[in-house]
Every structure is written in C-alpha cells, then in structure tokens.
N, C-alpha and C positions, 0 to 999 in steps of 0.2 A: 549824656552817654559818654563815658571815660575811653572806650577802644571800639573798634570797628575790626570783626572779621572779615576776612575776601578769600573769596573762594575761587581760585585759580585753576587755569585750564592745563598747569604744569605743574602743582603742586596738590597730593592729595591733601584733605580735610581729615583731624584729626577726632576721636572722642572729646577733648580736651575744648576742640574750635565749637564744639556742638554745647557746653556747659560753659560757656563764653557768654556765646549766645544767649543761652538762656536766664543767665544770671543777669542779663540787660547790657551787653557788648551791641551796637548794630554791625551790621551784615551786608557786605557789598559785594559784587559780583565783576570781574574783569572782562574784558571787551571781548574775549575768546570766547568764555563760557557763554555772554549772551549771546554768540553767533552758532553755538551749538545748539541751544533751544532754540533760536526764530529756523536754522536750516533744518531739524526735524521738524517743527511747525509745520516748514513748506511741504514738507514733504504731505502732512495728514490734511494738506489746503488740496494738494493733487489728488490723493487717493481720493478725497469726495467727489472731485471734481473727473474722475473717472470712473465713478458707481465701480471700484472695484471693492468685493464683499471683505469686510475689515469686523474682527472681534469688536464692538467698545463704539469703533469707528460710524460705521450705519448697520449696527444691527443691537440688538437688545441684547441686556447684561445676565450673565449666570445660565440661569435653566433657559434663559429667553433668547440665547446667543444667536439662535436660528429663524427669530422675526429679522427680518430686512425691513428699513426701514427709509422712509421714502426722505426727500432733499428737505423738506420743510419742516419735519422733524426732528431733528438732527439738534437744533439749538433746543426744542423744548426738553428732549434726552437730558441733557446737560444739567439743567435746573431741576428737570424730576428726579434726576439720581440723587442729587445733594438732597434736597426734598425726603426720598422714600428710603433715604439710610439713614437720616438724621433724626434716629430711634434710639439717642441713650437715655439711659436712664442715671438716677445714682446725684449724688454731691459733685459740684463743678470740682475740675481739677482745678490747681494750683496756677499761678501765672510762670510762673520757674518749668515746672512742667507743660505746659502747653506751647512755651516757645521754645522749648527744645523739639516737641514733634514740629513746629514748624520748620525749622533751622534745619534738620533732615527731610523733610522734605524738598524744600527747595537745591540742598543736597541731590538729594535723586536725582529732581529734574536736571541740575546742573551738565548730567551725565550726558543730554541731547540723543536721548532717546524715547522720550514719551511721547514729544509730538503735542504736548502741552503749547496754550497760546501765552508768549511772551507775556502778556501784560495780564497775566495770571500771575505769574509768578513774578510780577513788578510788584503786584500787589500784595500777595504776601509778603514779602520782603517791605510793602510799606509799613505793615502790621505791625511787623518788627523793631523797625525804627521809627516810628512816632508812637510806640507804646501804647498799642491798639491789642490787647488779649481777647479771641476770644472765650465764650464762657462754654466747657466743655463738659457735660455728665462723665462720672468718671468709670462708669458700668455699661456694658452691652457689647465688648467686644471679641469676638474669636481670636483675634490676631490687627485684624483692621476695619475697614470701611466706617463704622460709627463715629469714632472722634473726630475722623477727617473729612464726615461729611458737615458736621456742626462748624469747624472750623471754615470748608468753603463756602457754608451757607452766608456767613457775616460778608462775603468778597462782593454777593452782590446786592448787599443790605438788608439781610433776611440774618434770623437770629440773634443774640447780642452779644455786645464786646465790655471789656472793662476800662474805660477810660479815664485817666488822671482820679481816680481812686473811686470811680461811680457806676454802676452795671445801666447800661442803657444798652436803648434796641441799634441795630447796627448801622442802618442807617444813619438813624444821629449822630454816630460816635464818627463817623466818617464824614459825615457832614464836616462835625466840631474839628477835624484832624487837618481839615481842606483835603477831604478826597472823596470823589465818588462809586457809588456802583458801578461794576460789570455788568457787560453783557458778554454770557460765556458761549463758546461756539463749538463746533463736532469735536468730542471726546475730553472736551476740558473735563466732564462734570467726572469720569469715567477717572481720571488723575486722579482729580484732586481724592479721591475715596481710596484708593487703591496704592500697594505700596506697602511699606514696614516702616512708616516714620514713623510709628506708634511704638511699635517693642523698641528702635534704635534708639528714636530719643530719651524712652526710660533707660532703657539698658549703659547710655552715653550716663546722664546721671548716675545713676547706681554703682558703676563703673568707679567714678571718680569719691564716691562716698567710702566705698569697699579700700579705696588705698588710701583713702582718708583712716580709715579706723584702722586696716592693719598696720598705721605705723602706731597710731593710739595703743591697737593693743599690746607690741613690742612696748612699751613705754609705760604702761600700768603693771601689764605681765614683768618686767625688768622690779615694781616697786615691791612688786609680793613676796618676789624671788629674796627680794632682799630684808624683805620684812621679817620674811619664813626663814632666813638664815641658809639658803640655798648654798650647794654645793658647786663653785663654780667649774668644776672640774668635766663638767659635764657639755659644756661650751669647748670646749680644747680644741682651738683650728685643728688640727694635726686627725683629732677623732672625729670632727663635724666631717671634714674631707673625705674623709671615704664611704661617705653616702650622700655624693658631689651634686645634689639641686642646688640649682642656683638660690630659691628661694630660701633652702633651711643654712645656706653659710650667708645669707645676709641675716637672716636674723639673729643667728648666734654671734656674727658681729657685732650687730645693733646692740644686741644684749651688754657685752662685754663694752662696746664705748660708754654705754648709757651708766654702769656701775665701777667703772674704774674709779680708783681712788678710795672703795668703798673702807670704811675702817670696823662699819659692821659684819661685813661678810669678812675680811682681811681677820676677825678674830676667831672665826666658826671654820674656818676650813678642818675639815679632817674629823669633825664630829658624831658623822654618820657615813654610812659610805655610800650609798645615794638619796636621792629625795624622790617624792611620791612624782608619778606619770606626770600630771598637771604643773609642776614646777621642770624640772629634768627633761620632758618633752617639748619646751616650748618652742624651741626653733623646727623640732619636726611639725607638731601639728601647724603653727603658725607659718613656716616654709610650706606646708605643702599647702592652705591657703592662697598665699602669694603663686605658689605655680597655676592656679587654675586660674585668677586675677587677671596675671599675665597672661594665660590660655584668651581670656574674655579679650580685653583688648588687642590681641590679635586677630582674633574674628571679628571685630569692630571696625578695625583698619579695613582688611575687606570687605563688609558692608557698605563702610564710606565712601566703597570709592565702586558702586556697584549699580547698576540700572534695573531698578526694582518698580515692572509695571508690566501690565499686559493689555494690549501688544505692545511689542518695540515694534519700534521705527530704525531702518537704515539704507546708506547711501545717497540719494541723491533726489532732487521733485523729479528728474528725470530719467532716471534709474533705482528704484527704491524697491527695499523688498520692508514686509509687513510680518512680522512674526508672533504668535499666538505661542504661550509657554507658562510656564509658571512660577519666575524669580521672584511674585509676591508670597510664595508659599513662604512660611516664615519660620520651618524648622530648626535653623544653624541660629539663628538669632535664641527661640524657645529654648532650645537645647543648653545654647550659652547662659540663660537666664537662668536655668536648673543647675549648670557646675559651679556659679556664682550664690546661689542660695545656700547651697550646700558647702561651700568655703566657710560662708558669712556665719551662717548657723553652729556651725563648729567653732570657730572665734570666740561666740558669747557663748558654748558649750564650755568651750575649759578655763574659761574667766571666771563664769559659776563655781568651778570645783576649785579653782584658787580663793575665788571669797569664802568658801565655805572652811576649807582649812586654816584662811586669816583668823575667823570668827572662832574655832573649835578649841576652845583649851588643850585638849587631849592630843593634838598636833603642833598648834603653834606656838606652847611655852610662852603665849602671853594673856592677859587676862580675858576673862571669859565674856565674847562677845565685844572686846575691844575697849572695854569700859571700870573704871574702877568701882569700888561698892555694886559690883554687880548683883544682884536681887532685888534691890529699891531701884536699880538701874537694870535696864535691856538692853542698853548701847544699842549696837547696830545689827541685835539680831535678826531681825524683820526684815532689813533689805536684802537679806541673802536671801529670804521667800520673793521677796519685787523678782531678783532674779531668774529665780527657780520658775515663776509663773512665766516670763521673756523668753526663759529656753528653752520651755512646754509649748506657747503660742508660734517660736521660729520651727520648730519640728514641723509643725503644721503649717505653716508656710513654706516649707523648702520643697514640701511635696512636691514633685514635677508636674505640675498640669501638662505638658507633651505628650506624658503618655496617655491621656485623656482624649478622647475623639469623638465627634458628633457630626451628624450630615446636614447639611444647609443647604439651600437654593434646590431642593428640587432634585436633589441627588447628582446635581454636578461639581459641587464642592462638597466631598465626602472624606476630605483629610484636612484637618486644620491643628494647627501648631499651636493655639493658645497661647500667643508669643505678650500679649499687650495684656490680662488679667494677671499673668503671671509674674509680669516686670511691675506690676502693682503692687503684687505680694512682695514680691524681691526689697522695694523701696520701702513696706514696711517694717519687712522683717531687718531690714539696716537702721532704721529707726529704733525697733528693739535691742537691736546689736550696740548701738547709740549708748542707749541708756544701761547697757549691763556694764561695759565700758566705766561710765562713768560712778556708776556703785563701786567696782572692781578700782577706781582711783580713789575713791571715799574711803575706802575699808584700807587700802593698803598703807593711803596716808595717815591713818588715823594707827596702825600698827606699826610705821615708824615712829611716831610721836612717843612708843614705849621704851627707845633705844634712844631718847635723848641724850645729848653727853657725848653720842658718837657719829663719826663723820658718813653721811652717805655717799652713795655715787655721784659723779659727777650731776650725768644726766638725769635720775632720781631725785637728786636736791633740787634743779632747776625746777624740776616739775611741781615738788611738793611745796616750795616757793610758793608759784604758779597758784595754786590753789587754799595755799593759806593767806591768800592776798585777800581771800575769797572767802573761806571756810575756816571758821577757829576750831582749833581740837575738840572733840567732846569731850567733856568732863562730866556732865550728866543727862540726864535724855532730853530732849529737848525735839521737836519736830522735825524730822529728817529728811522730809520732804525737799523740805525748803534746800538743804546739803545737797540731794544728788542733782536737785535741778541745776543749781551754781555750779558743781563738778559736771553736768551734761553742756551747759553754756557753753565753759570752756572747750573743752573737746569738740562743741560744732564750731567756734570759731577758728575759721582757717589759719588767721594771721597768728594764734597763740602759738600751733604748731609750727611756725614758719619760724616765728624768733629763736624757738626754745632751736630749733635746727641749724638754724644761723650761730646761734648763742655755742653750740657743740660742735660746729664743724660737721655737723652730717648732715645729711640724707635718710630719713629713716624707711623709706620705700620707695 
C-alpha cells in the first residue's frame, strides 16, 4: 500500500480522496472522527435502552416502519436486513469500483450521525486495507440498498470476498486476513444498506475520468485543428473574452499552448475565413463541458461532507434527539450524474465530426481516408463507423434515468432518483468516450504524417511523439484494431498525460 488517506474531523474529504482510495491508497481515521461515531453509537445504545420508538432503530423497515419491534429482535433485524437486500443480480463489479462505495461510506459514517457501531466501521475500513473486496452483482439497484447489503453481508462472514487474487466465501477470506466476524447490533444492518455510497462512489470515479479525458480531448482536438489546417484566429484571447466562462478561455488557452510554434498552421492562415463548427467551436463546446465537470464536483464536495441515513442521530446519550427524513434520497447526486453524461457525450459527439472531416477528401485536402493508393487501400475509413456506433450507444446512455420513477416497498418509497444504474451508465459511456478519443488521436496523427517536412505545435508534436513510440504510420491497411487499442492505452494511462504536462508547462484541466 503506497499512501494512506485520513479522514479528518477538520478537514473535508475530497472526490479525489475517494479514487485514492479505490485505486488501493488505505484509509485511516483520526481520533476525533472515531469519537463522533462511538458518541452517536451511544446515543442508539440509549434510545434502546429507553424503548423510545426510532425508524430503523426498533421498528421494521419501509412499508414495515410501524411493526415495533420487541429487545430481542433488534440484533436479528440487523442480519435479516443484509440478508433480505442482498438481491443483486448481474456480473460482480469491479474491485476499483467496490472500494470506492466503500470509502464513501465509511465517509458518511464519519459524519457521527448514523449511530452505526464503531467496529462496523473498523471493519470495513479493515476491508480496505488488507485487500479484502467484496464480490458485488453489479444490477438490482434504485439508487441503493442492494450493493451495500452484499458488501455488509461479507462483515459477518456471509457472502464472498476477493482475496490476494481468489474469490472465496467470506469467512475464509477473513479468516486468511487474521480477522473475524461480526456480530451486528440495533440499526447496524439498517446503515450499512442505506446511504448514497453507491452513486458517490461511481460518480467520485467518473468524476475524475471525465477531467481525465477533457484535457485528452483539448490535446486530440488541438491535432485535428492542426491537421485540418485550422484558423487560429478563432482562439483570439481578446474574442474568447467576451463570452467569459471560465471553462471556454481555458480551453482556447490550452489550445493555443499546445500549437504554438506550429509551422503548419503558421502557413495556412488567412486561407479561408473560418472553419467548420467542430474545429472553430472547440473551446465552446469543450468549455462548456468543463463548466458542468466543475458544476459535478462541486456537488461532490457537498456530498462528502454530508450525513446521508435515516434516521440521524443528534446531541447527546443524554439529551438526544432522533430524526427520520430523507438525506438518502439520492436526487442531486442522479441529477449530477445526467449533467456529466451529457458533458461526456458531447465530447465524443464532436470528436466524431472531427474524425469524419480528417477522413473526407472533399474537406481535408488530404488523401482519401488517410491513406495513399486508396482503393487497394481503405486506411482508416472504418474507425470513423467504430465511432459513429460510440456516439449512437452514449446517446443512449446519457438519457437521464432521474426522470424515470417506480414505486417500491409498499408504496412508501414512491420516488427514487436511479442515482447508482445511472452512474453505471455514466462509467460506461466514459469508457466510449475513452475510445472515440483515442480514434480521434489515430486519425489525427496519421493526418499529420501528410505535412511531413513541416514543424508542428509544440504540444502536438509531444503528443504525436507519444504515439509513434507506439503506432507507425499507415502506409497500407493493415489491422486497425490493434492501433486504436495502443492509442486508447495511452490515453487511459495517467502518467503519459502527466509527463507530456510537465514536459509543456501546463495544466490542461
């Protein structure tokens, strides 16, 4: 384990601390935050202990809110809840993804309002750092309770986990780690299901994917521009300013660092007097991108630092009050999830319509499809359909499931945010977004390869560098497969974009 996050009782938790996390950071807690979970603890140790009537607490869940429920029940509640929610279905998620829902949740709890038992959340946290996953179905959820009942199921050896690279039942695996089962007590089982570390955790990931690729797509979109003999005139600080988003004058900065120096574009100016939407638009559509991005992670910041369960607990074992409400409703999270899809999808919307003008004779003044002897050759016209099918499948993904709604339990949860199906879709529709990217880097470098002789952009050249370390020019058809994979490599590794940032002195998001 290389770093350890700590989660502090004076410092909020970032999206960023949550993908730390998940990527295999462990996760510590400081001596304040533990004294906020064990003092709401006490608190849910009193209310038993004064049969006062408590949602979760001593009464049945959902439609059943209104059985009471007698002292000796109370612990079996606990195990039957994980039990009678841990109904997914579907392909286990990922370990990247299951321990970022974990990592927010213990998040929540950190809050010291659940009233959750301390060595509940020892334990997950041990999950964490001894590389204990559990195995999660990755289908059956409204917003929540399904993944996070499989997940408590393994805490008291029920279910299975993934250990040092083996799926075993959970007991074992906690055997093998030197830890044992739980025994969970009034309202643990009622936590651990309830909550939004289901959409936060995806949405933390997604999050950092989404500003992952839009500085990618500044940096593909910058090679096309240049390929296609762009007008740089369109970039003009002076003209980007007076339609002052933050987001569209960083990108038409980016732009302009990444192609200074250019001696292909340096000979085109003034040739046309502007260029098509998808070249000449890029800092708008790609800024306004970046404005929702930003929009997400600042609804994230308040997530993180948010007490998401019903009921809370507050005050005192001796003054406490019990509140019943509904902060697990998971609408501003969903919501977020639909302005990020719609960002993302747009991205690889006019990446497409740049590959397509790379490829088109009748537009780009260079050979047809990228390729010379075209006719015995098709170059690279067929990845502009890979595309074209990416940007047809994120359509359909970006659709908001939010505004979607279905009645559960009996008619007392009759609004549900579909915040955790929908950050499903989101992660894959990034994964499409992934690979148009990396066509839109194939096709552009393979349309500088036709302006050899002449110098490119700075940032440009680094890039095309970058990839012909990787990918030699096509000179005749040959399996293209094999290319956009090597070009999508690149682009999912972090550190390539870190150098090439380093290497230019910027920043590209």
């Amino acid at each position: 384990m290389t770093e350890t996050v700590t989660l502090s009782a004076h410092v909020a938790p970032d999206y960023a601390d949550v993908v730390r996390v998940a990527r295999g950071a462990g996760l510590a807690l400081d001596a304040a935050v533990w004294e906020r979970i064990a003092q709401a603890r006490r608190i849910v140790d009193r209310i038993v202990a004064d049969r006062v009537t408590a949602y979760g607490i001593n009464t049945g869940l959902g439609a059943l809110s209104d059985v009471i429920l007698d002292l000796d029940q109370l612990v079996a509640l606990s195990t039957h809840t994980l039990k009678s929610h841990a109904c997914g279905i579907g392909s286990a998620l990922d370990t990247e993804t299951v321990r970022a829902i974990i990592c927010a949740q213990i998040i929540n709890y950190s809050r010291g309002h659940s009233g959750i038992s301390v060595a509940v959340v020892a334990q997950l946290q041990n999950l964490l750092n001894a590389g204990l996953t559990p195995v999660v179905p990755g289908q059956g959820s409204v917003g929540y309770l399904t993944h996070m009942a499989h997940i408590g199921l393994t805490l008291i050896g029920l279910g299975e986990l993934r250990y040092q690279g083996q799926v075993m039942s959970a007991g074992l695996a906690l055997h093998a780690a030197g830890l044992a089962p739980l025994a969970l007590g009034a309202k643990d089982g009622l936590s651990l299901v309830n909550g939004l570390p289901c959409t936060t955790g995806l949405l933390c990931l997604a999050l950092e994917q989404a500003r992952h690729l839009g500085a990618w797509a500044d940096l593909t979109g910058a090679m096309s521009f240049e390929a296609l003999q762009g007008q740089l005139l369109a970039f003009d600080p002076e003209a980007i300013g007076q339609k002052p988003y933050p987001g569209q004058i960083r990108v038409a900065g980016n732009l302009r660092a990444l192609l200074t120096d250019s001696d292909i574009l340096a000979h085109c100016q003034g040739v046309r007097t502007q260029d098509a939407l998808s070249l000449r638009s890029i800092p708008q559509i790609h800024g306004a991108a970046r404005e929702q991005i930003a929009h997400v992670q600042y609804l994230l910041g308040i997530e993180l630092q948010s007490a998401n369960d019903n009921p809370l607990v507050f005050g005192t074992p001796e003054q406490y009050r019990v509140i019943s409400q509904a902060n697990p409703h998971g609408e501003a999270m969903a919501m977020a999830v639909a302005t990020l899809a719609v960002a993302a999808a747009e991205l690889g919307a006019v990446a497409e319509r740049r590959i397509d003008r790379l490829l088109n004779p009748h537009v780009s003044g260079l050979p047809p499809f990228l390729v010379r002897n075209s006719g015995v050759n098709s170059g690279l016209m067929i990845v502009q359909y890979a595309a074209a099918s990416l940007v047809a499948e994120n359509r359909l993904l970006a659709q908001p499931m939010v505004l979607d709604n279905y009645v559960t339990s009996g008619m007392q949860e009759d609004h549900l945010s579909l915040g955790t199906p929908a950050a499903m879709n989101l992660l894959k529709l990034l994964g499409n977004l992934q690979k148009i990217l990396a066509i839109e880097y194939l096709c552009a470098a393979q349309a500088l390869h036709f302006h050899e002789g002449k110098k490119t952009g700075l940032g440009t050249g680094l890039a095309l560098a970058i990839l012909r370390a990787k990918v030699a020019p096509l000179i005749e058809d040959r399996i293209v497969a094999h290319d956009v994979a090597a070009a999508e490599g690149l682009i999912a590794e972090r550190q390539i974009l870190a150098g090439l940032e380093q290497a230019l002195g910027l920043r590209l998001m």
